[in-house]
C-alpha positions as a printed NumPy array, in Angstrom:
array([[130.084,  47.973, 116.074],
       [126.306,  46.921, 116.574],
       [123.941,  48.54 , 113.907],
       [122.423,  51.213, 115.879],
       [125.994,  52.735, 117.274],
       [126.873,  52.854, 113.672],
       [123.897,  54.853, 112.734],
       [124.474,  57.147, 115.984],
       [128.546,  57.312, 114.519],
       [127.753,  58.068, 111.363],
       [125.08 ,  61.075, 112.391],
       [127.91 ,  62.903, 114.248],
       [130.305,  62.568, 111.612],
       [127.637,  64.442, 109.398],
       [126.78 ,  66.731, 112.24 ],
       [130.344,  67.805, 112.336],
       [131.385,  67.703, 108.987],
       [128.358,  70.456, 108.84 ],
       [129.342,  72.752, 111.636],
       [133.206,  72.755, 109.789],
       [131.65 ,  73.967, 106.499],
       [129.116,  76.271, 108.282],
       [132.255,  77.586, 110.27 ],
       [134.513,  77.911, 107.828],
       [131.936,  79.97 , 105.861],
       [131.274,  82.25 , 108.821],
       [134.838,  82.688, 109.222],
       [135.061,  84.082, 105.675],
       [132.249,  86.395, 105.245],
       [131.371,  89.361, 107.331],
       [129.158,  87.895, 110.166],
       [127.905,  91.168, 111.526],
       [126.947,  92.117, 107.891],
       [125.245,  88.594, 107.694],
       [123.034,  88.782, 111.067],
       [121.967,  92.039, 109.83 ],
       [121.175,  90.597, 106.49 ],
       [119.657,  87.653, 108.01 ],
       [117.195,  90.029, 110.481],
       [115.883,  91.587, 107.045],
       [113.527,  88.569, 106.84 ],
       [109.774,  89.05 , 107.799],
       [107.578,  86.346, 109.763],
       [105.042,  86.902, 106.173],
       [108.044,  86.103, 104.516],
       [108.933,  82.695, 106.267],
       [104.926,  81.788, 105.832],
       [104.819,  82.18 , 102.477],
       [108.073,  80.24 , 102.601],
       [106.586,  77.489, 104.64 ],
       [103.371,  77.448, 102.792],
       [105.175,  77.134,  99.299],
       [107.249,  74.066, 100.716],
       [103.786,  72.113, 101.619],
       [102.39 ,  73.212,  98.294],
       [105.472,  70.986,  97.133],
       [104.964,  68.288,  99.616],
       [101.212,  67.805,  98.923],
       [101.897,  67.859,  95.085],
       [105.011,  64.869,  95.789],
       [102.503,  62.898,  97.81 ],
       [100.138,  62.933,  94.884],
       [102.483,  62.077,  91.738],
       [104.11 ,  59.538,  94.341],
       [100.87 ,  57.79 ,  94.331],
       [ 99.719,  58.582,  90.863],
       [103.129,  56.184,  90.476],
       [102.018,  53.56 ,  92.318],
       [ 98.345,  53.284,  90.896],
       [100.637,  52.328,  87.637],
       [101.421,  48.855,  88.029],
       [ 99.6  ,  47.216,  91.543],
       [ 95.956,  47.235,  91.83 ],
       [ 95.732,  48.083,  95.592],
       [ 93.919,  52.279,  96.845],
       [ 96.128,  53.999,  98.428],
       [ 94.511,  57.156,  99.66 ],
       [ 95.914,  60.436,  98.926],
       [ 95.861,  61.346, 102.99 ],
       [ 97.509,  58.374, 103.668],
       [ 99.964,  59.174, 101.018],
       [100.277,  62.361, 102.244],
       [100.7  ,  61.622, 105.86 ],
       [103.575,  59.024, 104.745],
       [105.14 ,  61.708, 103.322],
       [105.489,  64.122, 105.81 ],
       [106.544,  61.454, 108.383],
       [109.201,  60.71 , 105.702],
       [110.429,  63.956, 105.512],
       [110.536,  64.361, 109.018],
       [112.956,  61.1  , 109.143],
       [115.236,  62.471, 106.39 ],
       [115.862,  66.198, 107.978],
       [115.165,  65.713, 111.797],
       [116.043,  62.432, 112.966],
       [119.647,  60.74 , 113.708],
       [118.12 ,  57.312, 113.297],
       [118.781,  54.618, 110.8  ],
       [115.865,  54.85 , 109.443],
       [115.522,  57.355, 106.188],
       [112.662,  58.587, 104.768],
       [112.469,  56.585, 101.462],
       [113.035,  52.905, 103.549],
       [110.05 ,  54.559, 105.771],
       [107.953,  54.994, 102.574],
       [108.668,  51.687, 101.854],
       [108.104,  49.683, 104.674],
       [105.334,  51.639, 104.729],
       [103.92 ,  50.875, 101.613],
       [104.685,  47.058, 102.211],
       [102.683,  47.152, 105.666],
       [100.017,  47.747, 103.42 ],
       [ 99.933,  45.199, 100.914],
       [102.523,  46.407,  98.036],
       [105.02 ,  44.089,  97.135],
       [108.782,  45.182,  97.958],
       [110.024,  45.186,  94.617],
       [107.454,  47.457,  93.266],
       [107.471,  49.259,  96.945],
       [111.534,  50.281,  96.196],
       [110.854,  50.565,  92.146],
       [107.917,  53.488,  93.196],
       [110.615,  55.123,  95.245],
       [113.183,  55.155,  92.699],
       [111.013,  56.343,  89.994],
       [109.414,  59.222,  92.062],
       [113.313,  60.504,  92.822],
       [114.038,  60.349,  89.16 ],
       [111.383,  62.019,  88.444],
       [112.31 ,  64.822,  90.501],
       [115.546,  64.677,  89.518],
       [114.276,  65.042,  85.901],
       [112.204,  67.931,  86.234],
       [114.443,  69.901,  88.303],
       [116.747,  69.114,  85.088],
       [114.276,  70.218,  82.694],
       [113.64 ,  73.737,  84.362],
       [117.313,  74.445,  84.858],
       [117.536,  74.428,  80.828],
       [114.615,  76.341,  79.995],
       [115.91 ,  78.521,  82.061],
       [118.902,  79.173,  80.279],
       [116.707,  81.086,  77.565],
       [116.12 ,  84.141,  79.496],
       [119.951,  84.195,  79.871],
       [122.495,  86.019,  77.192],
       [124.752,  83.132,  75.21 ],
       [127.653,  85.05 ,  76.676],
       [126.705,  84.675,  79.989],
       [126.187,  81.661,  79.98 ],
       [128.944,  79.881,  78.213],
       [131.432,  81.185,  80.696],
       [133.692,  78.864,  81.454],
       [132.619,  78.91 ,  85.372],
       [129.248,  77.962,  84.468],
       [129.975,  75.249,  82.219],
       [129.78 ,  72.635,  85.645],
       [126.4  ,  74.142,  85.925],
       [124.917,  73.877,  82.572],
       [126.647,  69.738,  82.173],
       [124.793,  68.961,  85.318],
       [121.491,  69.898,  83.854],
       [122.135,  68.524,  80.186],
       [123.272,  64.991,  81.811],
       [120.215,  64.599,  83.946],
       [117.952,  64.747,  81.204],
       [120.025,  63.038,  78.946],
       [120.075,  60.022,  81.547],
       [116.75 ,  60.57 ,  82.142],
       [116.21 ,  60.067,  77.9  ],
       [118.322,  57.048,  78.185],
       [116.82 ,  55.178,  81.097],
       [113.414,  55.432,  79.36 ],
       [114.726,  53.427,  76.422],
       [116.623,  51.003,  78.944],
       [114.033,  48.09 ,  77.846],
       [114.52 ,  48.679,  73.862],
       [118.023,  47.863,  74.257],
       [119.266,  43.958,  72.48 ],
       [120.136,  42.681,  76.086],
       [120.372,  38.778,  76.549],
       [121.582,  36.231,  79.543],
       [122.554,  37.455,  83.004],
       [122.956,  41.099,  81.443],
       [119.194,  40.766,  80.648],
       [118.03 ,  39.284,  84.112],
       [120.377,  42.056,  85.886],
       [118.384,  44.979,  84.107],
       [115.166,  43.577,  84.054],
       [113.575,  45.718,  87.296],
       [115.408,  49.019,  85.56 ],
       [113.758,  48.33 ,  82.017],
       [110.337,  47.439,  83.986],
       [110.327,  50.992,  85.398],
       [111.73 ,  52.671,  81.847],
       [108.559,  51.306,  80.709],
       [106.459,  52.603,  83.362],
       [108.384,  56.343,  82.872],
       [107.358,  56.43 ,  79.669],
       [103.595,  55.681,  79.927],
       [103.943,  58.004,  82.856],
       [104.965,  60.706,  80.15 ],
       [102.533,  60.191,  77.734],
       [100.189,  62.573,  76.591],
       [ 97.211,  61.585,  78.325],
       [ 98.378,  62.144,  81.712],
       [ 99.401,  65.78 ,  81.276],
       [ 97.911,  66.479,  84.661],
       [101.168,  64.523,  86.187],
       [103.249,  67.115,  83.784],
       [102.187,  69.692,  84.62 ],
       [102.208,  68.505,  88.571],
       [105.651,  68.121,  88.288],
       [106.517,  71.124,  87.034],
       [104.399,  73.062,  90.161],
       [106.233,  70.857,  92.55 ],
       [109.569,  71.89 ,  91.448],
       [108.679,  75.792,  91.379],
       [107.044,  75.56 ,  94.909],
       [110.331,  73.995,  96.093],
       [112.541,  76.31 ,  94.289],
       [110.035,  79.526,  95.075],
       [111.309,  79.76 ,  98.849],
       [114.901,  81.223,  97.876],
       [112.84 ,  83.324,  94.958],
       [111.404,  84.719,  98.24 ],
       [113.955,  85.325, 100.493],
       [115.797,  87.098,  97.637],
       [113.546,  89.569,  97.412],
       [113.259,  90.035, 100.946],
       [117.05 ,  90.945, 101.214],
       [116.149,  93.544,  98.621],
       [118.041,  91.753,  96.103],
       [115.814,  90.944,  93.227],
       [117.455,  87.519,  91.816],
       [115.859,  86.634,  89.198],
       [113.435,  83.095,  88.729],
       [115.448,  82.137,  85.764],
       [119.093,  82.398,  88.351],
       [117.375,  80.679,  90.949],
       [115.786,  77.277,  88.438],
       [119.37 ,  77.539,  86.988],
       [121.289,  76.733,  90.429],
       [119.521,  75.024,  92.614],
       [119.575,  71.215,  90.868],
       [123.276,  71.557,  91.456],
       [123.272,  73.048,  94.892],
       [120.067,  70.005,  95.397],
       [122.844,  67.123,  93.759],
       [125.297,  68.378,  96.098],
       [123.299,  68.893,  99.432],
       [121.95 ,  65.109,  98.729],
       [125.753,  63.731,  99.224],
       [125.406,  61.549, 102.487],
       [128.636,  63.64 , 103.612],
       [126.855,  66.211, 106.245],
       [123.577,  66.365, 108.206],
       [120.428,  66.72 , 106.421],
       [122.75 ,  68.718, 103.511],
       [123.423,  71.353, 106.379],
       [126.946,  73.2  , 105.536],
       [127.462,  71.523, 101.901],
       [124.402,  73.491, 100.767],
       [125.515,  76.587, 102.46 ],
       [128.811,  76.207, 100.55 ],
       [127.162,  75.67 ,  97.252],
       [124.71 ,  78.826,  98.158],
       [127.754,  80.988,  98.489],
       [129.86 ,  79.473,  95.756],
       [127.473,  79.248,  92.798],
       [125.084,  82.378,  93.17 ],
       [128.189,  84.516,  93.26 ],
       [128.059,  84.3  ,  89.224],
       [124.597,  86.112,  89.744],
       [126.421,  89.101,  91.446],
       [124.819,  88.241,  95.142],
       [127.28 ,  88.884,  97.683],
       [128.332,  86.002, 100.176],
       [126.749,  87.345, 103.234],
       [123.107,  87.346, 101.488],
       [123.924,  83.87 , 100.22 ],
       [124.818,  82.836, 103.408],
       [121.809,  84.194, 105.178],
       [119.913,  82.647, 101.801],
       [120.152,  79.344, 102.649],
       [119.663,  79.06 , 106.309],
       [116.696,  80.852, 105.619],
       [115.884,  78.174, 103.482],
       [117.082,  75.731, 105.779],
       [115.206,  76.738, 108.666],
       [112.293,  77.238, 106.707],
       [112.566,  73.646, 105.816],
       [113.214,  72.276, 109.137],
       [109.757,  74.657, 109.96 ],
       [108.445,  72.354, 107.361],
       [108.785,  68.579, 108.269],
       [107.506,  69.965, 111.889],
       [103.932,  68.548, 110.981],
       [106.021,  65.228, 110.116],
       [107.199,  65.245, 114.07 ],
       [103.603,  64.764, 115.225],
       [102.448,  62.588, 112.592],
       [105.252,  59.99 , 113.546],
       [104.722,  60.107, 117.361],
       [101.44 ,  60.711, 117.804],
       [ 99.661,  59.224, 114.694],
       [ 98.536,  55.774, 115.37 ],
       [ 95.611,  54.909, 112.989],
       [ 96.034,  52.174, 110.206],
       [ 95.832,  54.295, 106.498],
       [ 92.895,  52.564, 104.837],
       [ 94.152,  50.411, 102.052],
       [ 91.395,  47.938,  99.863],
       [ 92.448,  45.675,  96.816],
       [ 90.555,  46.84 ,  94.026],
       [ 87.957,  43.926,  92.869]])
């Protein structure tokens, strides 16, 4: 099957495993009840929505190059940076191509004088990152909640998914300390590289690329704060940092179309411990959803219509 038909084949089969879950869900909640729901949320609400989202792109396209200024000595402005991002999150939510937004970033990023392997290590580090972070707010969250509540049994999933990312987060930063020799040592050499690099990125003198991370990860998470309180339901911060690195682990699967239907299901099966019923949950996160498909709309003209070169200079 040439390359392209496969990428084509492969986008339907993630279109339709979507439209099952999202049917299936519809099926089992009252949709009437859900429209309804759903019609509760203001255009004010879906700006402030929209506007929170960019607040959490511009902040990614800013520790993404903060990242790269760590190890190649080549500018990379921040509108450049910027503008790669939002054509990169266009890719990854609105296009059926073969082309995803991180190999977009780094092509990019080669086209302008980065090497590959430090191109794909930037990448990698910026996800972790993320992933780390998202981690780190789901357990200090989990202060503001009772001990009962949350050593449930149901919740347990929950509270292991946030404990392991930052323990493999702890562990990849020491990758390089470890007594590796031989073909073992040549294997793990680009991972113990970027442990290195995590761990200058987390020293003390760059607190401003702390504390950036931790404003990226509310602005993404604020959105569903939001809507919540919009359907009248007043979820609390604390419910929504708790949840959403799970529901984020699970939409990322490359098993449905930009996360479409898996995220709906994990929307409806997790909040439930919060006491929000599944219609609100449902209308939750296509709210979300939409808002973020509002989002990476910028992205759309950026990648068609954009032609200048981003200035890039090697630093004397």
């Amino acid at each position: 099957m040439p390359f392209k038909n496969k990428a084509f084949f492969y986008f339907f089969i993630k279109l339709i495993v979507s439209i099952i879950l999202v049917r299936w869900l519809i099926n089992n909640v009252d949709s009437v009840s859900m429209i309804k729901t759903f019609k509760t949320f203001s255009w004010q609400t879906f700006a402030a929505a929209f506007a929170s989202l960019w607040c959490a792109y511009i902040l990614g396209a800013w520790r993404w190059r903060y990242i790269l200024s760590k190890r190649e000595d080549i500018f990379f402005q921040f509108k450049d940076s910027l503008i790669t991002v939002a054509i990169a999150n266009f890719l990854n939510q609105g296009l059926p191509g073969s082309v995803g937004g991180d190999v977009y970033r780094g092509f990019a990023l080669t086209r302008r004088g980065f090497s590959r392997n430090w191109a794909i290590q930037s990448l990698i580090l910026d996800r972790i990152m993320g992933l780390f972070f998202m981690g780190l707010m789901g357990i200090l969250s989990l202060f503001s909640f009772d001990l009962a509540f949350i050593s449930q049994k149901e919740l347990f999933p929950m509270v292991a998914v946030l404990f392991c990312i930052c323990t493999g987060f702890i562990l990849f930063c020491q990758l390089d300390r470890l007594p590796l020799t031989g073909m073992i040592q040549k294997l793990v050499a680009p991972i113990q590289t970027m442990a290195v690099i995590s761990r200058q990125l987390f020293h003390m003198k760059n607190t401003l690329f702390i504390l950036v991370g931790f404003a990226l990860t509310f602005f993404l998470y604020l959105p569903v704060y939001l809507f919540s309180c919009a359907l009248g339901y007043q979820l609390s911060l604390a419910a929504v940092l708790f949840v959403l690195p799970t529901v984020f682990l699970l939409a990322f699967l490359p098993i449905s179309f930009a996360g479409w239907g898996v995220r709906e299901v994990a929307f409806v099966s997790l909040f439930k411990f919060f006491g929000l019923p599944s219609e609100q949950a449902l209308s939750l996160s296509v709210a979300y959803g939409l808002v973020g498909l509002l989002a990476v709309t910028p992205g759309v003209l950026l990648y068609f219509f954009d032609g200048k070169k981003t200035n890039v200079s090697v630093i004397e």
